[in-house]
N, C-alpha and C positions, 0 to 999 in steps of 0.2 A: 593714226597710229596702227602700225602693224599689231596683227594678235601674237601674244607671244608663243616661244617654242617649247610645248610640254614634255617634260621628261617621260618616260614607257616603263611602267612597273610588272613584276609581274602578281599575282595574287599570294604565291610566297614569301614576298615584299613586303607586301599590307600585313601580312598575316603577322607580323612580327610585332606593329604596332599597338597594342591593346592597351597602353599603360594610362593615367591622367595626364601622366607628362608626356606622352609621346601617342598621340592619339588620331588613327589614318581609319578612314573609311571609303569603301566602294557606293557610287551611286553612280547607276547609267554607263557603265564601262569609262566614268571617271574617278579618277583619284583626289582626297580631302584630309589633308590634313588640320583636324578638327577641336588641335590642341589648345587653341587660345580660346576656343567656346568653351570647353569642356573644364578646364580651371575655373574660366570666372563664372560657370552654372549657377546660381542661386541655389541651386539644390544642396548644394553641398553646406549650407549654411540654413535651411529654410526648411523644414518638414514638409510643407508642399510642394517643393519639386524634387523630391526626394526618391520617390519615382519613374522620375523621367530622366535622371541622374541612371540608375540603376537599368534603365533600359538602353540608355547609350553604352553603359560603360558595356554591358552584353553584346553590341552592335558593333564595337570599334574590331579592327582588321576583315572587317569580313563585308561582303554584299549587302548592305542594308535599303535596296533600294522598294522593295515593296513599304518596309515600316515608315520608312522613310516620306514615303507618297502619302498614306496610309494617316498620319498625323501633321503634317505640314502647309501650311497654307502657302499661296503660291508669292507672298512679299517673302517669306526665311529662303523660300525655292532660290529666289534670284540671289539672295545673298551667299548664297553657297558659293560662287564665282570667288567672292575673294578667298574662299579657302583651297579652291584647286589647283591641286601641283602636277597632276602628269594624268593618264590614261592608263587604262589596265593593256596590258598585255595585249592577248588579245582581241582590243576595242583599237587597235593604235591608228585606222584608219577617220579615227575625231580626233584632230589638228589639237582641238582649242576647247575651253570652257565656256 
């Protein structure tokens, strides 16, 4: 199976997205739209991740890729793939996810 062809955003783009319902983040000069984690969070329900709710919701349109590293073990890393929709701007020289 071919890799698919990622749309090219630019960081004005992302920057739009911040909301629970519409929720895009930068990592690695990719693009994630990270709206269907970011609804079903437990946190939003749970006092324990209520926290980590509040530090995504800070993250979404923008570069998260240091906090990103910074707390993620590398099994959430690979699952990031199914959230990626295009490349930043200019990263557009990475085809793929």
């Amino acid at each position: 199976m071919a890799p698919r062809q990622l749309k090219i955003y630019t960081r004005e783009e992302v920057q739009k997205h911040t909301k629970r319902e519409d929720a895009w983040i930068i990592l690695h000069g990719k693009v994630y739209n990270i709206t269907p984690h970011i609804i079903n969070h437990p946190g939003w329900t749970c006092g324990c991740g209520t926290s980590t709710v509040i530090a995504i919701m800070n993250s979404l349109g923008t570069d998260c890729s240091e906090e990103f590293e910074e707390v993620h073990s590398p099994a959430t890393k690979a699952q990031m793939t199914y959230y990626c929709i295009g490349t930043l701007e200019e990263d557009n020289e990475q085809d793929k996810c």
